[in-house]
Rosetta silent file (secondary structure, phi, psi, omega in degrees, C-alpha in Angstrom):
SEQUENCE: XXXXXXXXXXXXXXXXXXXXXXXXXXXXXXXXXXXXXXXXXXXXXXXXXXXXXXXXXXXXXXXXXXXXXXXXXXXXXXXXXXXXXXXXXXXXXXXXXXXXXXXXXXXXXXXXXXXX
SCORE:     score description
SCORE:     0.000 S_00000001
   1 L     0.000  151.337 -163.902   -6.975  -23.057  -30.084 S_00000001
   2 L   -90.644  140.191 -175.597   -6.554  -25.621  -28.099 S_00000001
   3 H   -20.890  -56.380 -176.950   -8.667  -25.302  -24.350 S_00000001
   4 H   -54.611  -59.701 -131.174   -5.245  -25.160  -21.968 S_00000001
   5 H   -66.900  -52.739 -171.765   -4.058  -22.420  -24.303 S_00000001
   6 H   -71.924  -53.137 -171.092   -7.381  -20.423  -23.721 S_00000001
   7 H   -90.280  -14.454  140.973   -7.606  -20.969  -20.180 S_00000001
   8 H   -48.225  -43.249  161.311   -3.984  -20.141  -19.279 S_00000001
   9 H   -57.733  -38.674 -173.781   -4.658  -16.579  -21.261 S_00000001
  10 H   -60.710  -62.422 -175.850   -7.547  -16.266  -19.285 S_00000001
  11 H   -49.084  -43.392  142.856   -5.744  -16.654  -16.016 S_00000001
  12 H   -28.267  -80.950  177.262   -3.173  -14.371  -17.287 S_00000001
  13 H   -42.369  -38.685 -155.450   -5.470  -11.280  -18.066 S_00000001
  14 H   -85.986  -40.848  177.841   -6.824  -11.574  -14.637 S_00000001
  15 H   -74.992    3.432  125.706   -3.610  -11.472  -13.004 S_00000001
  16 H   -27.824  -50.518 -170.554   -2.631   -9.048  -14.746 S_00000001
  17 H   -69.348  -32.185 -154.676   -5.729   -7.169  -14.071 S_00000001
  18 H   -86.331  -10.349  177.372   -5.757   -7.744  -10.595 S_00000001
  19 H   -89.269  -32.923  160.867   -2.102   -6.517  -10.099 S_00000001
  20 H   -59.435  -70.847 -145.624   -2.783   -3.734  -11.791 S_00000001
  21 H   -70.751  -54.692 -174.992   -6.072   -2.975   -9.847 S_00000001
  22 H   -56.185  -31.516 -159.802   -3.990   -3.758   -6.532 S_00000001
  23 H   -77.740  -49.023  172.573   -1.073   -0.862   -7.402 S_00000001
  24 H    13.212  -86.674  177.156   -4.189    1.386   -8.159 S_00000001
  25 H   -61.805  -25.129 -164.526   -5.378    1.417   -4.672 S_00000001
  26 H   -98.751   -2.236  177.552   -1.907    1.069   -2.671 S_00000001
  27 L   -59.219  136.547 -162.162   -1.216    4.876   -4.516 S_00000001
  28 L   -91.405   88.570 -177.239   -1.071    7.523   -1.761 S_00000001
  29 L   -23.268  154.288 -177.956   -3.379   10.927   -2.425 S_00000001
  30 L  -105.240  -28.472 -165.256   -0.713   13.719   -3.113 S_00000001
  31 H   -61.819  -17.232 -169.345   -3.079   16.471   -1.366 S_00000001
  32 H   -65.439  -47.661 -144.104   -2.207   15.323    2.543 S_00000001
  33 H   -60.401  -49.893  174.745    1.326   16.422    1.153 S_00000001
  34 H   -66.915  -21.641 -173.983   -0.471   19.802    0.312 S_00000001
  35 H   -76.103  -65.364 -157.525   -2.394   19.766    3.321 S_00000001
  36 H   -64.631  -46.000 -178.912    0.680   18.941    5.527 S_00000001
  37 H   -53.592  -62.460 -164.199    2.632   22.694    4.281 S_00000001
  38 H   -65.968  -15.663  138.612   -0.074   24.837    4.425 S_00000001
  39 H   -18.578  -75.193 -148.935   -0.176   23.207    8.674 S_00000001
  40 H   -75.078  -22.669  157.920    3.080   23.998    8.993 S_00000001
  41 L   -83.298   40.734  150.416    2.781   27.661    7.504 S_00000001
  42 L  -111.687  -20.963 -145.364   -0.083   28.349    9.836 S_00000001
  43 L  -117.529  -22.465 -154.531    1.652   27.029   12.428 S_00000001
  44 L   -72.889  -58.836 -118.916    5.166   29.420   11.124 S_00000001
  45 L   -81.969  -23.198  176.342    2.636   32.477   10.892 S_00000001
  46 L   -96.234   30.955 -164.386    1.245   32.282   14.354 S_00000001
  47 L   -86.296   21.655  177.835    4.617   30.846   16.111 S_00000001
  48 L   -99.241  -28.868 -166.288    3.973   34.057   18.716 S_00000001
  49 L  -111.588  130.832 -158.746    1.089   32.687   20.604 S_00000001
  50 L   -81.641  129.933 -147.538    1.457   29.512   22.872 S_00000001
  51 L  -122.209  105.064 -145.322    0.239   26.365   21.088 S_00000001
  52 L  -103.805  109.488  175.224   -0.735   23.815   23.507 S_00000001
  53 L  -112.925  129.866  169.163   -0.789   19.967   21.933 S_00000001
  54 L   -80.419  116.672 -158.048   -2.585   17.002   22.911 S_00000001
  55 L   -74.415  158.657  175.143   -1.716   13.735   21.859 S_00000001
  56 L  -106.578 -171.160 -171.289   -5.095   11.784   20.284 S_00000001
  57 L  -108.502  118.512 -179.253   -5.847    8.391   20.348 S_00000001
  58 L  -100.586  148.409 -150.508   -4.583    6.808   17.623 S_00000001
  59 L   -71.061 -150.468  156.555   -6.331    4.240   15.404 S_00000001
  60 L   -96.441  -17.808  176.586   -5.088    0.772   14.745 S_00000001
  61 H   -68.361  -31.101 -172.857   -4.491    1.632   11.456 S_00000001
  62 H   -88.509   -2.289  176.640   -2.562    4.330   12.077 S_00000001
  63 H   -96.132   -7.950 -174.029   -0.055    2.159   15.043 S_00000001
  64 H  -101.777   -6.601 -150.644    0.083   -0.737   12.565 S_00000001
  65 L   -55.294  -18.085  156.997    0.205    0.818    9.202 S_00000001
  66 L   -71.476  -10.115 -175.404    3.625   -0.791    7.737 S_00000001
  67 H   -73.430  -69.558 -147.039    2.701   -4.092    8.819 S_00000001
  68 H   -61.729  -14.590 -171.991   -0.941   -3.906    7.524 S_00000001
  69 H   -96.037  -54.415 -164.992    0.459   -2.552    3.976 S_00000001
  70 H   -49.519  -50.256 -159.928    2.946   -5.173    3.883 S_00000001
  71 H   -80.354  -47.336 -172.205    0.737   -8.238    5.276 S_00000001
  72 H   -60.836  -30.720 -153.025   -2.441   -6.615    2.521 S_00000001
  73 H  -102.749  -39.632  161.036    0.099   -6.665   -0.579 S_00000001
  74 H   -54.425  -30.407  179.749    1.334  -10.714    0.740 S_00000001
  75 H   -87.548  -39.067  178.379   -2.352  -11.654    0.713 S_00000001
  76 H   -56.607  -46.291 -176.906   -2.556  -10.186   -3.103 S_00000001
  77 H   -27.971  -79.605 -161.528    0.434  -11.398   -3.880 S_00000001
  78 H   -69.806   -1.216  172.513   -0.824  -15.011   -3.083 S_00000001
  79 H   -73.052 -106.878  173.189   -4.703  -14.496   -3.897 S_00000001
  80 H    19.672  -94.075  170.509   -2.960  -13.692   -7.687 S_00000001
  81 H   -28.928  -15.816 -147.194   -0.609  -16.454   -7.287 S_00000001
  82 H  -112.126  -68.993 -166.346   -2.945  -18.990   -6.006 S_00000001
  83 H   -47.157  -43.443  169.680   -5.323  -17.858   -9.132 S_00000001
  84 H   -64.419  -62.104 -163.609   -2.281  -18.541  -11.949 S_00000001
  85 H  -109.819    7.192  176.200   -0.458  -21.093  -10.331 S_00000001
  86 H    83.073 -173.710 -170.098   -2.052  -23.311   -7.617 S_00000001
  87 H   -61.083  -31.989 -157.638   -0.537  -24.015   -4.486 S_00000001
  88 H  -101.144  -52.955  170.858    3.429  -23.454   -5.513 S_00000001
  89 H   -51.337  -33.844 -171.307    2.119  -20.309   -7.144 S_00000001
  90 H   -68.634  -51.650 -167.784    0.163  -18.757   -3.944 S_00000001
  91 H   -65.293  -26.129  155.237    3.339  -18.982   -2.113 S_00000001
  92 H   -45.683  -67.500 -176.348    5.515  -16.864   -5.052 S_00000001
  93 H   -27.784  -56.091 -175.338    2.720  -14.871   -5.076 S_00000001
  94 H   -88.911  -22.746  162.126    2.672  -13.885   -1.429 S_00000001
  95 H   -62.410  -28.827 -164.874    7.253  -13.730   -1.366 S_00000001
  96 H  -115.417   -9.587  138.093    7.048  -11.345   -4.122 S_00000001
  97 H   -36.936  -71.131  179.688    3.706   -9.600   -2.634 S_00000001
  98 H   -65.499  -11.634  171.505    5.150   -9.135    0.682 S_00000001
  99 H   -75.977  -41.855 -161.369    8.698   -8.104   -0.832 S_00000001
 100 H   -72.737  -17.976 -157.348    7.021   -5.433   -3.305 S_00000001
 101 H   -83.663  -58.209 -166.030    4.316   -4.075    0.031 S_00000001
 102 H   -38.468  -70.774  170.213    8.077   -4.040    2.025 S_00000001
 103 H   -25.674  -44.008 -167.862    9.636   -2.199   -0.686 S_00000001
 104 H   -79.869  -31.775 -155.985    6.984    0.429   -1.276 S_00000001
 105 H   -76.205  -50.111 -118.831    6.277    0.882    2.645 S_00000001
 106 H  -104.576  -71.822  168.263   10.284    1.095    3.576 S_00000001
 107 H  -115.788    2.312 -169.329   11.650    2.808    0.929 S_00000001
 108 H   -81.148  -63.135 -166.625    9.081    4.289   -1.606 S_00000001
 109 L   -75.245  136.211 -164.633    6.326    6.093    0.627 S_00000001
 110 L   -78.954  140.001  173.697    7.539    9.687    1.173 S_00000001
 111 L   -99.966   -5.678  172.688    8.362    9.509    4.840 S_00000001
 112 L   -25.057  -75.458 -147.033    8.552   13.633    5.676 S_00000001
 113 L  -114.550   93.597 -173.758    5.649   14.327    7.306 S_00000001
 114 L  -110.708  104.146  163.727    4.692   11.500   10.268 S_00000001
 115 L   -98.737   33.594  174.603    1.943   12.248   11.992 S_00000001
 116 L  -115.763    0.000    0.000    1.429    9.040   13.768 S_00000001
């Protein structure tokens, strides 16, 4: 095989891999969801006694967190890109990162239960 052939394939596997690796990781545990009911039926079973709430101080992750998923899936994007394709590549890479981060954070990600 000729050299290009092999190291195009190469490049290929990883970004593959690494796109792969990335959706892995941006997957949400399903237990807060389970977590978040059995709250609110503790909350049902005891609704006679006065429940006094304090707001906390919330983290930066938790005042930024659509940006921060959006801006982390544009840097894969173009780490990816930049590894296949160079310079022309980074920047697909990070348009169709930051569309796919938008997408998941916007309209994907179960929105129910906001406790931020």
């Amino acid at each position: 095989m000729n050299r290009s052939l092999v190291a195009q394939k190469v490049k290929r596997n990883i970004a593959v891999f690494l796109t792969l690796l990335m959706l892995v990781f941006s997957i949400e545990p399903i237990t807060s969801v389970a977590s978040a009911h059995s709250v609110a039926a503790a909350h049902a079973a005891g609704a006679a006694q006065t429940v006094r709430r304090r707001r906390r101080h919330r983290s930066f992750w938790k005042k930024h967190r659509d940006k921060l998923t959006v801006a982390g899936s544009a840097l894969g994007g173009a780490a990816i890109g930049g590894i296949a394709g160079g310079k022309k590549g980074a920047a697909i890479g990070s348009l169709a990162g930051a569309g796919t981060g938008a997408l998941y954070t916007y309209k994907i990600r179960k929105r129910r239960h906001r406790r931020y």
